[in-house]
PDB file of the backbone (N, CA, C, O) and the ligand in Angstrom, with CONECT records:
HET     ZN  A 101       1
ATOM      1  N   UNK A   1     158.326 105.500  59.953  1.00  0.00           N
ATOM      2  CA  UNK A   1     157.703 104.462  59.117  1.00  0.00           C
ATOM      3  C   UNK A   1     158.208 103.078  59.532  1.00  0.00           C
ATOM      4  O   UNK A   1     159.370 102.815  59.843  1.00  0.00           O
ATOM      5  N   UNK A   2     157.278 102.314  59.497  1.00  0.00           N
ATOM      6  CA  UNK A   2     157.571 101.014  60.132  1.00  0.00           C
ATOM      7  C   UNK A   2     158.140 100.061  59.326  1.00  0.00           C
ATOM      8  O   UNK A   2     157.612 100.010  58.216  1.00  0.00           O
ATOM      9  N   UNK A   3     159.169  99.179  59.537  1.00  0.00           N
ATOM     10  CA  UNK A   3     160.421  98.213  58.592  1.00  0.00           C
ATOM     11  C   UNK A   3     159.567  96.590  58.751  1.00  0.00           C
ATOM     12  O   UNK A   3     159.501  95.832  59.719  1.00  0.00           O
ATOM     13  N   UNK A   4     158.997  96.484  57.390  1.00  0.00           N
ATOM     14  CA  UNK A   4     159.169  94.634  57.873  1.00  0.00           C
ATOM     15  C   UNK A   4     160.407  93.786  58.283  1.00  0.00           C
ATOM     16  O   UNK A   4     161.582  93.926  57.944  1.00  0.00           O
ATOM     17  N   UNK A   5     159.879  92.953  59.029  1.00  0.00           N
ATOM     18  CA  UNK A   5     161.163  92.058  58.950  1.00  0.00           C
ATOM     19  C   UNK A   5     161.718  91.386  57.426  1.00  0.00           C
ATOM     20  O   UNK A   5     161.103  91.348  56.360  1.00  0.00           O
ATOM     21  N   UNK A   6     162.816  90.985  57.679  1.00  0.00           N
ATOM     22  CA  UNK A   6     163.515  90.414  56.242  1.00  0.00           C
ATOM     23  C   UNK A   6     162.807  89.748  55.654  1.00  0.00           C
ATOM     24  O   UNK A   6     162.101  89.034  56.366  1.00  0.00           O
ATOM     25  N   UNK A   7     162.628  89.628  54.277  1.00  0.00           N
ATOM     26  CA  UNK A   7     161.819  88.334  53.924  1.00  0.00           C
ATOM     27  C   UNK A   7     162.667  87.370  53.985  1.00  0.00           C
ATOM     28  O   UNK A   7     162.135  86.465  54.628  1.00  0.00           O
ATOM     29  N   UNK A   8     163.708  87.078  53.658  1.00  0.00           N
ATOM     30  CA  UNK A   8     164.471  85.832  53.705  1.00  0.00           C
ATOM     31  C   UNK A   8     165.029  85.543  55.489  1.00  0.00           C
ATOM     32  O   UNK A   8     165.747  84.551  55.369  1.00  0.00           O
ATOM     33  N   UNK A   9     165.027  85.760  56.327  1.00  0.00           N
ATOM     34  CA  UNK A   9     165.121  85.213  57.472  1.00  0.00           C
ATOM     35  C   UNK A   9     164.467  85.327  58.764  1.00  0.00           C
ATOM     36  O   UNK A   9     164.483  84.575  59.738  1.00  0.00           O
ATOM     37  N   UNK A  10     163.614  86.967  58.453  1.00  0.00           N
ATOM     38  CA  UNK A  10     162.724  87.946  59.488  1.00  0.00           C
ATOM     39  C   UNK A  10     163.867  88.385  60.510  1.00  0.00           C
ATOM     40  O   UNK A  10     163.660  88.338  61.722  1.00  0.00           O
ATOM     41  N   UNK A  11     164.962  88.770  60.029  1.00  0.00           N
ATOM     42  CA  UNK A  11     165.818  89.436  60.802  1.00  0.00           C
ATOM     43  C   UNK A  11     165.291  90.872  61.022  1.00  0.00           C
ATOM     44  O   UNK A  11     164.161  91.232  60.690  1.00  0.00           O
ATOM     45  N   UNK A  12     166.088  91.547  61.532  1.00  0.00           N
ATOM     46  CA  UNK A  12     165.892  93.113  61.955  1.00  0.00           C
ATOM     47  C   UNK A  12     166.424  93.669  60.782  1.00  0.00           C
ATOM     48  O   UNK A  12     167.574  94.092  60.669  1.00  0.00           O
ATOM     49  N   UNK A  13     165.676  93.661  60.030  1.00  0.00           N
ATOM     50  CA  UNK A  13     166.132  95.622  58.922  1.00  0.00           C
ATOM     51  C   UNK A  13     166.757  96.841  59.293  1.00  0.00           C
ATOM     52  O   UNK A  13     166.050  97.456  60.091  1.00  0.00           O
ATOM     53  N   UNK A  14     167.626  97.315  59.063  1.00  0.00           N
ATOM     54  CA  UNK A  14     168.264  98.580  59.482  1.00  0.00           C
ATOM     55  C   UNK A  14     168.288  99.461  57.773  1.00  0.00           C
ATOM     56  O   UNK A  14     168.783  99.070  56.715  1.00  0.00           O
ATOM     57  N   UNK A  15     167.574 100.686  58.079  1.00  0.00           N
ATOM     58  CA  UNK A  15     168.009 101.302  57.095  1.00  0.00           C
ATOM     59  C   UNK A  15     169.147 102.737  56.977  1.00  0.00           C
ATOM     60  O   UNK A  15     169.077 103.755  57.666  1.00  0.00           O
ATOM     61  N   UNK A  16     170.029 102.474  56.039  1.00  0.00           N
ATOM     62  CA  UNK A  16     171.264 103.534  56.206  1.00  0.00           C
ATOM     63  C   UNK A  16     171.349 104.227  54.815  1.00  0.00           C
ATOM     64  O   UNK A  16     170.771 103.825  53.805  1.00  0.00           O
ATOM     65  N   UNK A  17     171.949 105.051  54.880  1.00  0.00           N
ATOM     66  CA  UNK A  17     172.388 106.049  53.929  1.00  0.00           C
ATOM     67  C   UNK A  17     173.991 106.028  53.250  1.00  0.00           C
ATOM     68  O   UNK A  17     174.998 105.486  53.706  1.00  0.00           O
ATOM     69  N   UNK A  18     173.863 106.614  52.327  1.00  0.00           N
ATOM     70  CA  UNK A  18     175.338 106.391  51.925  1.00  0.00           C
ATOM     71  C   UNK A  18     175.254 107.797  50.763  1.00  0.00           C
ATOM     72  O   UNK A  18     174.199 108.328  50.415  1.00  0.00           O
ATOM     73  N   UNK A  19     176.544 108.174  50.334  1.00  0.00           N
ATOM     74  CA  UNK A  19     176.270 109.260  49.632  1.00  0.00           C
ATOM     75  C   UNK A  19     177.149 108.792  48.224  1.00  0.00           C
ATOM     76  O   UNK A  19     178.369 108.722  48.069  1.00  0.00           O
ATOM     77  N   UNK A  20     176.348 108.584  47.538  1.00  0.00           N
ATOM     78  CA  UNK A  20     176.779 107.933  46.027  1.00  0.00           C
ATOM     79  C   UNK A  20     176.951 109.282  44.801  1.00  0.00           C
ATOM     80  O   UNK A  20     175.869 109.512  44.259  1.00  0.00           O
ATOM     81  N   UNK A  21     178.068 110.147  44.317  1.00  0.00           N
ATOM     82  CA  UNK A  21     178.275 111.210  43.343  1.00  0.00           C
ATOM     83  C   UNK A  21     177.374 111.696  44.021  1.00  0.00           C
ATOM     84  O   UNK A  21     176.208 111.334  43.862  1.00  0.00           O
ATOM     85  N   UNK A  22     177.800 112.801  45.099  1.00  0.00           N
ATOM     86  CA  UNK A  22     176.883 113.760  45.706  1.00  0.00           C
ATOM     87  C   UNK A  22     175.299 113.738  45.864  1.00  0.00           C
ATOM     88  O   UNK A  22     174.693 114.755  46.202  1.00  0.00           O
ATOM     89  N   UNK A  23     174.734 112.676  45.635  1.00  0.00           N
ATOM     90  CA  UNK A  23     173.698 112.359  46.042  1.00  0.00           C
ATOM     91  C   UNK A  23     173.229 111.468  46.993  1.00  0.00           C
ATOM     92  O   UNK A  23     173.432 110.273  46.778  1.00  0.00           O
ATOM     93  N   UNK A  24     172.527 111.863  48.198  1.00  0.00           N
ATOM     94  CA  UNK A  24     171.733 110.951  49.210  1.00  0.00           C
ATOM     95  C   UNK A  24     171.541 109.471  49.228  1.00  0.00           C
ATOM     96  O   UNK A  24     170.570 109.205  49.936  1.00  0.00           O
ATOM     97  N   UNK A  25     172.217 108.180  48.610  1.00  0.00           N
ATOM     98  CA  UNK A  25     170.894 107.086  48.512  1.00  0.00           C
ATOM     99  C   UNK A  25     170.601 106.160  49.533  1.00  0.00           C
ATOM    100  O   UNK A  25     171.524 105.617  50.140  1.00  0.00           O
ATOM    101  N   UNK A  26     169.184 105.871  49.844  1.00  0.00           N
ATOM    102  CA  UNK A  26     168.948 104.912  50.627  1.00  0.00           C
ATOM    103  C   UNK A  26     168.661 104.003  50.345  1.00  0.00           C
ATOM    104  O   UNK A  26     168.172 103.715  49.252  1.00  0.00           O
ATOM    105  N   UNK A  27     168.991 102.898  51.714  1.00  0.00           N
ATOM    106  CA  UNK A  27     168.914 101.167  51.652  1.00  0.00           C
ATOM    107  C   UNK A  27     168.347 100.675  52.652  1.00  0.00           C
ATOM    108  O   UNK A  27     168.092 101.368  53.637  1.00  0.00           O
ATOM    109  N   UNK A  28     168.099  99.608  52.589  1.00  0.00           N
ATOM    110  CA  UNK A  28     167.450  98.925  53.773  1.00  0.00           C
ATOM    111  C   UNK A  28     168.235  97.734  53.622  1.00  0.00           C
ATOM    112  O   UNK A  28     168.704  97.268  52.584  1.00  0.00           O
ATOM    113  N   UNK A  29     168.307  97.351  54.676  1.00  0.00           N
ATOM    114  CA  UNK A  29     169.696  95.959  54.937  1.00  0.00           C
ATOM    115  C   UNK A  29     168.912  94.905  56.088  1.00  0.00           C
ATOM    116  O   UNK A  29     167.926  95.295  56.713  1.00  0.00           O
ATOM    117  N   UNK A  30     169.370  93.825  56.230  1.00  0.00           N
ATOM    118  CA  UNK A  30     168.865  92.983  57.203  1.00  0.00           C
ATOM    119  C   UNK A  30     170.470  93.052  57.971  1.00  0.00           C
ATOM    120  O   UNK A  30     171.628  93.203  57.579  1.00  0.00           O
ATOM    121  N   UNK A  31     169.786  92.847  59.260  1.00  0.00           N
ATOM    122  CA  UNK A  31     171.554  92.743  59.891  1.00  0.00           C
ATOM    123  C   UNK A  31     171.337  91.875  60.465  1.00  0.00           C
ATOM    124  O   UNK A  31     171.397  92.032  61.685  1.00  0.00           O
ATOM    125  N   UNK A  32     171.035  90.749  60.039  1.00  0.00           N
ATOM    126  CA  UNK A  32     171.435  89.108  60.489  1.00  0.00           C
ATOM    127  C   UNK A  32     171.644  88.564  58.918  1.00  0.00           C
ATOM    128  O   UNK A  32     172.700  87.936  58.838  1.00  0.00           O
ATOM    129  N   UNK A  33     171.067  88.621  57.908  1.00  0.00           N
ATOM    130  CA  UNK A  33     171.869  87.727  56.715  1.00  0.00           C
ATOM    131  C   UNK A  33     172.194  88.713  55.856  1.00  0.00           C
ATOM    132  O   UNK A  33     173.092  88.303  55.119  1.00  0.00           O
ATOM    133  N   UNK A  34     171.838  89.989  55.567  1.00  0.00           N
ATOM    134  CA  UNK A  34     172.587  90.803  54.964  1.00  0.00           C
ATOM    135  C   UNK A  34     172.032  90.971  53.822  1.00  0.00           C
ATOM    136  O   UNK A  34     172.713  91.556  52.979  1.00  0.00           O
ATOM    137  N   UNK A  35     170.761  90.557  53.471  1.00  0.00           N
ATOM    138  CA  UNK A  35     169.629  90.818  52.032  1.00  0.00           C
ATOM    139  C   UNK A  35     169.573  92.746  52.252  1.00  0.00           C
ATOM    140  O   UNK A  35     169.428  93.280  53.352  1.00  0.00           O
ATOM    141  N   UNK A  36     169.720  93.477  50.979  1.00  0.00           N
ATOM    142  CA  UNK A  36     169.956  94.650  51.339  1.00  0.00           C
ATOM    143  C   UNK A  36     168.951  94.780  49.765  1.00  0.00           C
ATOM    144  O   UNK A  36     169.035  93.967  48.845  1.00  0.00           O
ATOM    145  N   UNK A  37     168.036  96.005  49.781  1.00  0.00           N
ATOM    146  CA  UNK A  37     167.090  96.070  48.896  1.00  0.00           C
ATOM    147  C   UNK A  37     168.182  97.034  48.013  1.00  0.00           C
ATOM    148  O   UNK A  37     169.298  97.171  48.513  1.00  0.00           O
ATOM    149  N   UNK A  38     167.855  97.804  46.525  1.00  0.00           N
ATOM    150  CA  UNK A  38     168.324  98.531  45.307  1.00  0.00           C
ATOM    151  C   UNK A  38     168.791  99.586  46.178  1.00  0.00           C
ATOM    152  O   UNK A  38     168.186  99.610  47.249  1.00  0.00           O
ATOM    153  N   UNK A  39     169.666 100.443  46.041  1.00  0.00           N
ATOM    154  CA  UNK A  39     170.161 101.764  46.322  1.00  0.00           C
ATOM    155  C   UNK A  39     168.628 102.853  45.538  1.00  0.00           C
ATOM    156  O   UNK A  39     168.083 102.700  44.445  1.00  0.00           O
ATOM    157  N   UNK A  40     168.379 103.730  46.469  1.00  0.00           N
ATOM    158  CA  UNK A  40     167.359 104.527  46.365  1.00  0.00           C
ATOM    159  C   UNK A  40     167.377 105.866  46.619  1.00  0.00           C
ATOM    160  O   UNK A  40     167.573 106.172  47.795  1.00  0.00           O
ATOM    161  N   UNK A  41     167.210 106.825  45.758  1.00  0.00           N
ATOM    162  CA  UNK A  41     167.303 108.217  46.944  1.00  0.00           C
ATOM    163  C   UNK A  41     165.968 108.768  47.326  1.00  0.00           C
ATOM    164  O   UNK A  41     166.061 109.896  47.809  1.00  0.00           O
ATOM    165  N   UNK A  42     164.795 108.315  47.251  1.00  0.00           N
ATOM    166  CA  UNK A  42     163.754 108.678  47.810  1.00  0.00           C
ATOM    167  C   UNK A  42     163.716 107.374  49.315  1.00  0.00           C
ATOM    168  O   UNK A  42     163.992 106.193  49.106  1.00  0.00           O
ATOM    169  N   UNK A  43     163.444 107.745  50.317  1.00  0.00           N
ATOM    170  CA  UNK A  43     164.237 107.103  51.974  1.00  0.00           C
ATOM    171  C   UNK A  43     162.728 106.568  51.729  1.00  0.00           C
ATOM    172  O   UNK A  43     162.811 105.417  51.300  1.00  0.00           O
ATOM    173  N   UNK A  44     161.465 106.955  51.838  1.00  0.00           N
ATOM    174  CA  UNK A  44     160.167 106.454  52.066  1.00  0.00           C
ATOM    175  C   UNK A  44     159.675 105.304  51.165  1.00  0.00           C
ATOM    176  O   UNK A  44     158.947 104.405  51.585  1.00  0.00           O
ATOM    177  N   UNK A  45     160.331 105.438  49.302  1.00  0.00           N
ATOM    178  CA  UNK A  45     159.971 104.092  48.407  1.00  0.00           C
ATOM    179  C   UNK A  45     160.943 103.406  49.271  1.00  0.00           C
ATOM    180  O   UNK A  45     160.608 102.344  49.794  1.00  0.00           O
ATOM    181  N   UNK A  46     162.037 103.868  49.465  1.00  0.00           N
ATOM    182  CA  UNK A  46     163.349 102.563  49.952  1.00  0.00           C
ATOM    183  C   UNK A  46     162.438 101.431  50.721  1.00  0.00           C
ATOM    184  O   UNK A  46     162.328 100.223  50.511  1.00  0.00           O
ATOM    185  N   UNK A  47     161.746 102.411  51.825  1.00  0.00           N
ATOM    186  CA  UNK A  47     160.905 101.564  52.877  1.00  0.00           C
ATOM    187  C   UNK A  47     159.927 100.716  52.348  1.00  0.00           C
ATOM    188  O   UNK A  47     159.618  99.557  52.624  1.00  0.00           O
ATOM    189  N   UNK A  48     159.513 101.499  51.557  1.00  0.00           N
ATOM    190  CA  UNK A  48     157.758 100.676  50.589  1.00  0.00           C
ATOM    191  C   UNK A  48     158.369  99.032  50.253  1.00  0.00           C
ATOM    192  O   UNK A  48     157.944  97.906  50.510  1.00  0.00           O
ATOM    193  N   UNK A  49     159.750  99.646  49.449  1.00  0.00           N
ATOM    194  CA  UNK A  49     159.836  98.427  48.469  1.00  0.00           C
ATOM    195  C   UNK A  49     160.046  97.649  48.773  1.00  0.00           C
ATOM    196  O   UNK A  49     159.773  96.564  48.261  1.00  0.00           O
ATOM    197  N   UNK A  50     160.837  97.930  50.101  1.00  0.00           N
ATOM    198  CA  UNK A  50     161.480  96.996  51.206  1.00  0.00           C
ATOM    199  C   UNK A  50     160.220  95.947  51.724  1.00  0.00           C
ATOM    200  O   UNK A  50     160.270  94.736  51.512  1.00  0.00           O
ATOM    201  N   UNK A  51     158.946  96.698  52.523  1.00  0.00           N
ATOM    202  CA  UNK A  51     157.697  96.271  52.965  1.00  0.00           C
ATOM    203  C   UNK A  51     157.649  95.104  51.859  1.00  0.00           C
ATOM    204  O   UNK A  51     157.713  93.908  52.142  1.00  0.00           O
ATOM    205  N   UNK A  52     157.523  95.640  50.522  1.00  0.00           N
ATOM    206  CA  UNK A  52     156.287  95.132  49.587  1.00  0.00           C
ATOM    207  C   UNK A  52     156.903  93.817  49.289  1.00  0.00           C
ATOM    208  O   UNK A  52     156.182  92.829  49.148  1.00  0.00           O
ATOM    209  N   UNK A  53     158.740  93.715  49.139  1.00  0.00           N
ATOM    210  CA  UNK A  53     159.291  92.476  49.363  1.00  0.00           C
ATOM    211  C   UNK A  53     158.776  91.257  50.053  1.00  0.00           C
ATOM    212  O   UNK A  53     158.605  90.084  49.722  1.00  0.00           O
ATOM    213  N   UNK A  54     158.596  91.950  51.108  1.00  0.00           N
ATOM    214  CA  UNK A  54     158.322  90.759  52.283  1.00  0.00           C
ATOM    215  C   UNK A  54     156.928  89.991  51.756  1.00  0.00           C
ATOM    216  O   UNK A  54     156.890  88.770  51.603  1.00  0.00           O
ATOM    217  N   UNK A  55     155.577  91.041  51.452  1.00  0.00           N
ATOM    218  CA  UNK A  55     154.839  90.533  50.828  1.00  0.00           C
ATOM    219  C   UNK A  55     155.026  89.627  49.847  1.00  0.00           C
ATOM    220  O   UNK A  55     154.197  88.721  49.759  1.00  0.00           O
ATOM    221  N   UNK A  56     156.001  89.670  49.029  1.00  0.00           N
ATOM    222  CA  UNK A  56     156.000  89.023  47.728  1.00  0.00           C
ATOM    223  C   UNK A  56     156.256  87.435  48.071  1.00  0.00           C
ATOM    224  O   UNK A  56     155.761  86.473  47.484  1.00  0.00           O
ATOM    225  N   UNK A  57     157.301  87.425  49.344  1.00  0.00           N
ATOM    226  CA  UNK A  57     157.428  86.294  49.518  1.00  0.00           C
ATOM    227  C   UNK A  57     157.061  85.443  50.429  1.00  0.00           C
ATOM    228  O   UNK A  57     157.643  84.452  50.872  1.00  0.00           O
ATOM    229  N   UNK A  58     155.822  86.008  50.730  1.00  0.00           N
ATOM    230  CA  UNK A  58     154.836  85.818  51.538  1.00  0.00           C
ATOM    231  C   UNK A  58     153.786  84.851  50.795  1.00  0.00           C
ATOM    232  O   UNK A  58     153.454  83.724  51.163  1.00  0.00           O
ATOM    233  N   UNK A  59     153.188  85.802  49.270  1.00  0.00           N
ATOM    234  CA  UNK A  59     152.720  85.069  48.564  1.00  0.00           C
ATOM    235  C   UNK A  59     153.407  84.052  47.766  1.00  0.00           C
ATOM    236  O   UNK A  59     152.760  83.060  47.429  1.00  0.00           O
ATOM    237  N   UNK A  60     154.715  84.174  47.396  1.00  0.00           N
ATOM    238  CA  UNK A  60     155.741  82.950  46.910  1.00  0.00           C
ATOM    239  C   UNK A  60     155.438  81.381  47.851  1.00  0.00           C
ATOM    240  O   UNK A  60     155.168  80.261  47.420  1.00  0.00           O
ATOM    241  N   UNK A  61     155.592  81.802  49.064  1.00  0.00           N
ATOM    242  CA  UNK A  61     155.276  80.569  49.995  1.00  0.00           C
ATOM    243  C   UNK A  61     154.243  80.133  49.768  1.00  0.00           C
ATOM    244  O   UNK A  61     154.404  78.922  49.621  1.00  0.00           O
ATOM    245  N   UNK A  62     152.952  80.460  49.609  1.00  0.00           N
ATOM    246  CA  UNK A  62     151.746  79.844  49.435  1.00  0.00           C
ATOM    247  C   UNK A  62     151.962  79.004  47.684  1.00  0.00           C
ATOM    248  O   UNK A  62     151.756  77.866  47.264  1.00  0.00           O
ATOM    249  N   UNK A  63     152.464  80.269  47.081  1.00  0.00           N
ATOM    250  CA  UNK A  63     152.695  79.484  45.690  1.00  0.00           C
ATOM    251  C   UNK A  63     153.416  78.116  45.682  1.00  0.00           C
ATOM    252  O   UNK A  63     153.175  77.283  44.810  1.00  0.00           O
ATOM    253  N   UNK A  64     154.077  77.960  46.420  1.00  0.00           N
ATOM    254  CA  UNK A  64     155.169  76.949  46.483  1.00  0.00           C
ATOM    255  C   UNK A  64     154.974  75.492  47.145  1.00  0.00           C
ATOM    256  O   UNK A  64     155.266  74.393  46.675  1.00  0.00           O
ATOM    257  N   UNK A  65     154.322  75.862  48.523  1.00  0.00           N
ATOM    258  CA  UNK A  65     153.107  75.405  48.874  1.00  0.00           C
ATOM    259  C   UNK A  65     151.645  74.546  48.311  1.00  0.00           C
ATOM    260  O   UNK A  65     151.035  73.492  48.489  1.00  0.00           O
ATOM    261  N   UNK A  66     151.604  75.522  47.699  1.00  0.00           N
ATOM    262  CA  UNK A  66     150.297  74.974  47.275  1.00  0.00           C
ATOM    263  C   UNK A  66     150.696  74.053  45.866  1.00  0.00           C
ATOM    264  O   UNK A  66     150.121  72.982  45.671  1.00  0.00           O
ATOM    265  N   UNK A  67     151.547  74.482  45.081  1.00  0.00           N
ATOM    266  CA  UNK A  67     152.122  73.552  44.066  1.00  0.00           C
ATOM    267  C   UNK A  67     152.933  71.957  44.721  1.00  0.00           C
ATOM    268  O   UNK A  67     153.055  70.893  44.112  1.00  0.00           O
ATOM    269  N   UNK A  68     153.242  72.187  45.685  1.00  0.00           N
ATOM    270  CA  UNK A  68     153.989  71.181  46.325  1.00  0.00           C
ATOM    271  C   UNK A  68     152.651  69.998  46.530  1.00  0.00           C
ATOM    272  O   UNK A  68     152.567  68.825  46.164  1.00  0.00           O
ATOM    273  N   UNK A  69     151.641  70.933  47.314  1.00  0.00           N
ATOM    274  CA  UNK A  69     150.358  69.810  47.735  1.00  0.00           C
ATOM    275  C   UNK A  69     149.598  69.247  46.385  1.00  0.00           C
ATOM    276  O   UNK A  69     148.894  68.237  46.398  1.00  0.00           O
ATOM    277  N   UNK A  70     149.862  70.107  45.138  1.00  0.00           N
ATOM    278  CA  UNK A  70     149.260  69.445  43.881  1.00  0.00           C
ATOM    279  C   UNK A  70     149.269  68.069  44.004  1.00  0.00           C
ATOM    280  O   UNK A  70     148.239  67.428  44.216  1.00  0.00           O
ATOM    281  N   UNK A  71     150.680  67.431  43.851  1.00  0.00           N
ATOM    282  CA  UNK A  71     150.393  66.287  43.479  1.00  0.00           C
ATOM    283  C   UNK A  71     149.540  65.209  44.559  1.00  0.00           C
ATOM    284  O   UNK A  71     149.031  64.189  44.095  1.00  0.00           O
ATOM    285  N   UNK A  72     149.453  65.484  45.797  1.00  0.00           N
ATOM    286  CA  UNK A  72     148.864  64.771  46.710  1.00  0.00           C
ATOM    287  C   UNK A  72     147.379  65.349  46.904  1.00  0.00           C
ATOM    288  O   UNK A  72     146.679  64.796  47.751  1.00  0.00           O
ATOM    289  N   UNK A  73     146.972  66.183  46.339  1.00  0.00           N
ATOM    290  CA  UNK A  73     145.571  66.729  46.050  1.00  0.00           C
ATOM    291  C   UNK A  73     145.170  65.848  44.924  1.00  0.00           C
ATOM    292  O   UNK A  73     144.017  65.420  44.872  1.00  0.00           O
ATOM    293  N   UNK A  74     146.074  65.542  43.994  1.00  0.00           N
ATOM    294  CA  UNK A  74     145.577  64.626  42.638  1.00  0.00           C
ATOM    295  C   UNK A  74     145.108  63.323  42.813  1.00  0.00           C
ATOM    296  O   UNK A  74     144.177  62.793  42.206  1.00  0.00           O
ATOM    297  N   UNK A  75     145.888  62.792  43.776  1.00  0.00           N
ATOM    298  CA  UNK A  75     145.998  61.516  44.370  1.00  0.00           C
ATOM    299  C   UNK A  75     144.863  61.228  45.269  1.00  0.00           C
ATOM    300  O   UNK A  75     144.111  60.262  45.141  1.00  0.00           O
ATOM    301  N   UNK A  76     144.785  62.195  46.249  1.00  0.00           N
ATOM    302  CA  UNK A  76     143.295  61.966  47.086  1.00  0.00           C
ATOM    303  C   UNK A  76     142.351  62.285  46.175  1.00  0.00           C
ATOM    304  O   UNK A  76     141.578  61.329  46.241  1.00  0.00           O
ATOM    305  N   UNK A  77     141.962  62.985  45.420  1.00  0.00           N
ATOM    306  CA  UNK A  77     140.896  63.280  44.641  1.00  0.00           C
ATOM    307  C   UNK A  77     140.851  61.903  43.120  1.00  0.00           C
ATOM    308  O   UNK A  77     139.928  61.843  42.308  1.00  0.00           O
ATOM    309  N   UNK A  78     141.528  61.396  43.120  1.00  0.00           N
ATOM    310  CA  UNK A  78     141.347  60.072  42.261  1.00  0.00           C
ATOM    311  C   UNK A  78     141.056  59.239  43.538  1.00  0.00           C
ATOM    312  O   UNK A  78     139.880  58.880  43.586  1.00  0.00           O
ATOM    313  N   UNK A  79     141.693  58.906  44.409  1.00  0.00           N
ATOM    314  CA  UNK A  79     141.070  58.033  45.490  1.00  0.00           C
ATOM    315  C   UNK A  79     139.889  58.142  45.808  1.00  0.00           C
ATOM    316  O   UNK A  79     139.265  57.084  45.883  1.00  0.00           O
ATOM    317  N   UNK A  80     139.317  59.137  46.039  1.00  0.00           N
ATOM    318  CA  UNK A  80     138.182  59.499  46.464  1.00  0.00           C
ATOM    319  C   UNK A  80     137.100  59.471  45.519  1.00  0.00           C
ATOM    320  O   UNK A  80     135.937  59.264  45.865  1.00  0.00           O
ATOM    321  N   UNK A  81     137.483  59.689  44.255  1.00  0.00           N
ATOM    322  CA  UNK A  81     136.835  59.443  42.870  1.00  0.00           C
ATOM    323  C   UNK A  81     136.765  57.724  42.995  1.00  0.00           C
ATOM    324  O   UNK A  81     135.729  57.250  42.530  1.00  0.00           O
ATOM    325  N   UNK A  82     137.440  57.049  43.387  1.00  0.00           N
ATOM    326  CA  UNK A  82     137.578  55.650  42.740  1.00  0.00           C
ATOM    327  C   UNK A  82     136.662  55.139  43.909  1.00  0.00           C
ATOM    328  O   UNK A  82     136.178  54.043  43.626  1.00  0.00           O
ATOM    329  N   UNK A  83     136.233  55.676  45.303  1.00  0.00           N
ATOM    330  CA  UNK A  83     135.556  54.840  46.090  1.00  0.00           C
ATOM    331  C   UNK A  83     134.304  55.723  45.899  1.00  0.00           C
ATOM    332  O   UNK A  83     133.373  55.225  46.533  1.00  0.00           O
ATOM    333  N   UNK A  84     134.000  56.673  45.358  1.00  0.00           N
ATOM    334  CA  UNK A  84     132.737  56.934  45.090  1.00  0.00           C
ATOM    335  C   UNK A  84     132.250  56.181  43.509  1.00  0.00           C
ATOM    336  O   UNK A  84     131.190  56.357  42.908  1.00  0.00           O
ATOM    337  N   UNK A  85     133.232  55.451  43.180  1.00  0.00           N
ATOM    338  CA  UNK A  85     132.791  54.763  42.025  1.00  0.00           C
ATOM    339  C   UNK A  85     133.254  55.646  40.585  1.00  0.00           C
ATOM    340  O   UNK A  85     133.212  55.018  39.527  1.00  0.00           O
ATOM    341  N   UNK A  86     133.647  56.946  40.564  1.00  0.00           N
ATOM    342  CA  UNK A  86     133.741  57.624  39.436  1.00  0.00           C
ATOM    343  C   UNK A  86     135.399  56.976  38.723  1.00  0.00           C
ATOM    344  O   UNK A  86     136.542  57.086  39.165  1.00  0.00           O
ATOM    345  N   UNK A  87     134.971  56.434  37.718  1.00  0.00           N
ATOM    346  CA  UNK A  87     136.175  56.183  36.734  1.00  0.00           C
ATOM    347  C   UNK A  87     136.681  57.183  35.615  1.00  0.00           C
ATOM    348  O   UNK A  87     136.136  57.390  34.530  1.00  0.00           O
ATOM    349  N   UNK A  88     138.088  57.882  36.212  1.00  0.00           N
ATOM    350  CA  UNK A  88     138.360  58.659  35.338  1.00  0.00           C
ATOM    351  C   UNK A  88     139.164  57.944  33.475  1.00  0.00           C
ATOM    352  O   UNK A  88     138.846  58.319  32.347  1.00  0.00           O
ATOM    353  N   UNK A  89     140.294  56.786  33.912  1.00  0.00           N
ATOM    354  CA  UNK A  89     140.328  56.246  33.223  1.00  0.00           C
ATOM    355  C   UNK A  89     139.774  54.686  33.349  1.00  0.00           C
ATOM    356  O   UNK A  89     139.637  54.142  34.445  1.00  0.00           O
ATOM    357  N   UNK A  90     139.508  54.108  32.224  1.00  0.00           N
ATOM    358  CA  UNK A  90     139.222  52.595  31.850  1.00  0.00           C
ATOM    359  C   UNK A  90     140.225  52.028  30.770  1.00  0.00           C
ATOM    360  O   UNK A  90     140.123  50.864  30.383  1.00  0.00           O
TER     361      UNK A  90
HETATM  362 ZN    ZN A 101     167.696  88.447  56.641  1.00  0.00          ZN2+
END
């Protein structure tokens, strides 16, 4: 099964095992900054959750992004309002 890269740096993921009170659990680790996902003993969610991370902050960036360009979207769109003549305030 295939490892995204880290979400926080796109380092290389390594996933390892460890045996926690006689049970199996797995992890997934970055081995350049060391973001390591929940202790897991099913090895295949370990991987999912790991994947679905990366997604998340995939869409975080756009969120962050796109809130950042708000205020300069407000600004051209009143500019652009004011030379097409539309008065929002008087
Ligand atoms: Zn990393």
């Amino acid at each position: 099964m295939k490892l995204e890269p880290c979400p926080c740096c796109l380092g290389k993921p390594e996933v390892s095992d460890m045996r926690v009170t006689g049970t199996i659990m797995w992890q997934v680790h970055c081995t350049v900054c060391g973001l390591a996902s929940e202790l897991d003993d099913d090895r295949i969610f370990t991987i999912q959750r790991w994947n679905k991370r990366l997604e998340k902050a995939g869409l975080k960036t756009w969120v962050t992004l796109l809130a950042g360009l708000l205020p300069f979207l407000v600004i051209i769109a009143f500019l652009t309002g004011s030379y097409t003549g539309l008065v929002l305030f008087r």
